[in-house]
C-alpha positions in Angstrom: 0.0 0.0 0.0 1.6 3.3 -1.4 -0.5 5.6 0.4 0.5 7.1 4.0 -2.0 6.2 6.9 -2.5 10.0 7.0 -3.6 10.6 3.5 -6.1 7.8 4.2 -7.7 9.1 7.4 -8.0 12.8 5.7 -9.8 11.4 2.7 -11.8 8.8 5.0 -12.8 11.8 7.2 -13.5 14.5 4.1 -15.5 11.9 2.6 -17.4 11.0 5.9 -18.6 14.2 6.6 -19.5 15.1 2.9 -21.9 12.0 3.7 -22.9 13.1 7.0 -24.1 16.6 5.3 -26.1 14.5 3.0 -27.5 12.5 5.5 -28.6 16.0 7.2 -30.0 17.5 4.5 -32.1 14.5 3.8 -33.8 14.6 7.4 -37.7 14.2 7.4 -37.9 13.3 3.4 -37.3 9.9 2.8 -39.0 7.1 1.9 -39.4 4.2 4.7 -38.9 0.3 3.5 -39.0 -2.8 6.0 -35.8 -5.4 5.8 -37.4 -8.0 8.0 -39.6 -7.9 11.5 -38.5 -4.7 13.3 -35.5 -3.7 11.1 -36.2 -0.8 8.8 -34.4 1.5 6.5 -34.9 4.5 3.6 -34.0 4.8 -0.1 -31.5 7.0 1.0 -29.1 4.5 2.7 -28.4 2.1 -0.6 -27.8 6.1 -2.4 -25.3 7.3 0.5 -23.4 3.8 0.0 -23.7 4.4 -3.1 -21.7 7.8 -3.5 -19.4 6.4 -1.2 -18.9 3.8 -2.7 -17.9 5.5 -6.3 -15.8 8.0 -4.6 -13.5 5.2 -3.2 -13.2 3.7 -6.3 -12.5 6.7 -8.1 -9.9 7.7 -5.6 -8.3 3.9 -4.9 -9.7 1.5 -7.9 -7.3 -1.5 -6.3 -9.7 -1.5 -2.9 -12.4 -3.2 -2.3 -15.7 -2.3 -0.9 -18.1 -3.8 2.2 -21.0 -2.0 3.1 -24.4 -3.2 5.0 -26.8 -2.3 2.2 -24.9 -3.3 -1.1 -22.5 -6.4 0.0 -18.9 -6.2 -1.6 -17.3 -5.4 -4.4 -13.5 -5.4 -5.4 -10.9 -6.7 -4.3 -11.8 -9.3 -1.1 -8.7 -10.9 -0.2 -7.1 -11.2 3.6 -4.9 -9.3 2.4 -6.8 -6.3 0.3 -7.5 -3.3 1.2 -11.1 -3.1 1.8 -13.5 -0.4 2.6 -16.2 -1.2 5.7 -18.8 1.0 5.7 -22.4 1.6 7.2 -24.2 4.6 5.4 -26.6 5.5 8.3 -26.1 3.4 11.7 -29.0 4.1 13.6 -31.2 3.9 10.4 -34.5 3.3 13.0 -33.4 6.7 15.3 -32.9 8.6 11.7 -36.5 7.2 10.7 -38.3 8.6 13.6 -36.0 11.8 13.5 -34.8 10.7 17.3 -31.6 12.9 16.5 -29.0 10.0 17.5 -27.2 8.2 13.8 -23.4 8.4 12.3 -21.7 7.5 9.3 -19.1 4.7 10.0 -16.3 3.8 7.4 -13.2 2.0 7.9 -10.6 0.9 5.5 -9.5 -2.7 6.9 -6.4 -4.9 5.9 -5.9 -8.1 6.7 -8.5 -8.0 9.2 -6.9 -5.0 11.1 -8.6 -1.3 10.8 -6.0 0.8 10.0 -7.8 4.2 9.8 -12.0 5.0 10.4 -13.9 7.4 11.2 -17.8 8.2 12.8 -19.0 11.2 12.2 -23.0 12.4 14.4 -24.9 15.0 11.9 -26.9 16.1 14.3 -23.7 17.2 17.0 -21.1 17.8 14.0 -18.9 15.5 15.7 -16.0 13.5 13.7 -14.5 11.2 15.9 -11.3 9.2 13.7 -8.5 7.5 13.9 -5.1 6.1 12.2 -3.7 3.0 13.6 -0.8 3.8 16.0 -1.7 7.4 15.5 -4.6 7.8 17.9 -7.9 8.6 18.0 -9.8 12.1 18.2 -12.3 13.6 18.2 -12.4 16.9 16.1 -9.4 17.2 16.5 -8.6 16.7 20.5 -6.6 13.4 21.2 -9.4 10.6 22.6 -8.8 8.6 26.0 -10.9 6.1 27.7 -12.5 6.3 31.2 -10.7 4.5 34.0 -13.1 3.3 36.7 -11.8 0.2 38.7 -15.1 -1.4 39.3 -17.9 -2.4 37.3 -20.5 -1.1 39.7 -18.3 2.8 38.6 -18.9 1.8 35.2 -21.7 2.6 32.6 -22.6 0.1 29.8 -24.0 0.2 26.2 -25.3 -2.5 24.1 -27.5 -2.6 20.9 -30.8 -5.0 21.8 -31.4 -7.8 19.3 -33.8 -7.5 16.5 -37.7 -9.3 17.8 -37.0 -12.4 15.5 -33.4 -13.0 16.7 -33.1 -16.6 17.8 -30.6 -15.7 20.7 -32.8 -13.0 22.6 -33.6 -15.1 25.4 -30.4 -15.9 26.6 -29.4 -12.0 25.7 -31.9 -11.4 28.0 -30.9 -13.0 30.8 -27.0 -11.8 29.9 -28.7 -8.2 30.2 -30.0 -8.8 33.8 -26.5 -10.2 34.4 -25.3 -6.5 33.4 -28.1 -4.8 35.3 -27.2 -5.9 38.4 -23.3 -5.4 38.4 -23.2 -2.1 36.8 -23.8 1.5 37.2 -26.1 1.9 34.6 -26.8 0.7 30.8 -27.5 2.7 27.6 -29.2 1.5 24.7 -29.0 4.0 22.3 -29.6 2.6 19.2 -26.8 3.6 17.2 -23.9 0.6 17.7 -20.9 3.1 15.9 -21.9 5.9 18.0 -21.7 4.0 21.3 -18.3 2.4 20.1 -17.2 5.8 19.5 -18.4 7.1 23.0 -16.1 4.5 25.2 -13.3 5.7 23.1 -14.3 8.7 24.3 -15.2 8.1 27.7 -18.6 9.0 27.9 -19.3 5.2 28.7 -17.0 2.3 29.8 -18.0 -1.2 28.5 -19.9 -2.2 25.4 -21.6 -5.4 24.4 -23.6 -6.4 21.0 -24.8 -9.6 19.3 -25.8 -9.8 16.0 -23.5 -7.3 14.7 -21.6 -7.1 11.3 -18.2 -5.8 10.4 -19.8 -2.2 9.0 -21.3 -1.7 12.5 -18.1 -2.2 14.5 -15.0 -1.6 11.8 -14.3 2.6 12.7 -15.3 2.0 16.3 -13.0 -1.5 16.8 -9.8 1.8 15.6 -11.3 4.3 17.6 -10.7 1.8 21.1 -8.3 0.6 20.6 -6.2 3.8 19.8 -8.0 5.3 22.6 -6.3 3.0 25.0 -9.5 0.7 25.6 -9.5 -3.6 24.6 -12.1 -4.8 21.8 -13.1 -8.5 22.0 -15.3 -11.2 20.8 -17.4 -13.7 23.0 -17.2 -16.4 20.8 -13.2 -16.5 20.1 -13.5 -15.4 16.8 -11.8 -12.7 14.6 -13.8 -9.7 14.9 -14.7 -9.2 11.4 -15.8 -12.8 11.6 -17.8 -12.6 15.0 -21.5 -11.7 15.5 -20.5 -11.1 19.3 -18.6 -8.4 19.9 -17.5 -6.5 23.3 -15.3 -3.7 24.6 -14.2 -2.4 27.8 -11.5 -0.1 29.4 -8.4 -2.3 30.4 -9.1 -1.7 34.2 -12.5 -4.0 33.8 -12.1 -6.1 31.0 -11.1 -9.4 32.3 -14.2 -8.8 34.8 -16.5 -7.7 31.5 -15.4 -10.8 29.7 -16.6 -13.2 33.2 -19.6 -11.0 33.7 -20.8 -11.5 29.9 -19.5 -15.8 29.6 -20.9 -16.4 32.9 
């Protein structure tokens, strides 16, 4: 890969926030369409992708492309350079105009982000990193909280669609986490609450169900900002459907708390 990790992160960020601005400007217009039981999205998803989409290919023709509404295209080997990206994450909060959605693009390489960015709309908030560089948010170097007990600690998940086959055990693991913790979040945006324990405005996150668009920028943004990213079922994250961060202070404890 020719290009520096820094010319990546400014044209992943330029390019995020030219679709954040889109995704503004589009509030209270769109057209609504159902996926399956409880999961919804609008017309103008599949066109943000889309833009995206052409502008990395215009700008890097040798990468290849994930993202949740249009699958992949391009290159797709371990070792490629591929963009991860999820147009609106938070597409039900964006339908109802609950002000709470990001853009989230990554460009991954053998399984490893290596720069990504999530930019809020509403907040005009660009949090993004480079591997080894950091992460910030506009602009101000990110850290992670440091509480030394769960019960100091707030958590944020993402709750299961209604037809997901695991939501009674998730369930119970979400009374597990009710009683041992400060408080929990469920926002409904999966890249935003990534971004916010990078950012220390919460200190452990858990999901199941996920896919690599929802957790590729935020998996950077962590790690850079000193916190630990893993998966409850031992595989790679890109791979996994079970994903889970915490700051280092309470992430063996996490990890028990969540297997248990």
């Amino acid at each position: 890969m020719s290009e520096s990790l820094t010319e990546l992160r400014q044209f992943a960020e330029a390019l995020a926030l030219d679709a954040a601005e889109r995704v503004r400007q589009a509030r209270r217009s769109v057209m609504v369409q159902e996926k399956a039981a409880g999961d919804w999205f609008s017309a103008l998803d599949g066109e943000i992708e889309q833009h995206i989409r052409q502008r990395i290919a215009q700008a890097y023709p040798d990468h290849g492309f994930l993202g949740e509404e249009g699958g992949a295209a391009g290159a797709q080997g371990a070792e490629d350079c591929i963009w991860v990206v999820d147009p609106i994450d938070g597409s039900m909060n964006f339908l109802r105009d609950l002000p709470h959605f990001a853009v989230s693009m990554a460009l991954v390489q053998g399984g490893e982000p290596l720069v990504g960015c999530v930019v809020d709309p509403v907040r005009g908030e660009l949090f993004s990193a480079a591997r080894g560089r950091g992460a910030h948010l506009n602009g101000e170097p990110l850290q992670v909280g440091s509480p030394q007990r769960l019960l100091d600690a707030v958590a944020a998940t993402v709750f299961p669609k209604p037809h997901a086959g695991f939501l009674p055990s998730y369930v119970n693991q979400l009374g597990r986490v009710l009683s041992k913790v400060a408080g929990a979040r469920r926002s409904g945006s999966m890249a935003l609450d990534l971004a916010y324990l990078a950012a220390g405005r919460v200190d452990l996150f858990w999901e199941r169900g996920m896919g690599a668009w929802d957790a590729a920028a935020g998996v950077l943004l962590i790690r850079e900002a000193g916190g630990e990213v893993f998966t409850l079922d031992g595989l790679p994250w890109m791979q996994s459907a079970q994903i889970a961060a915490a700051t280092p202070g309470l992430s063996d404890a996490w990890r028990d708390l969540l297997t248990r």
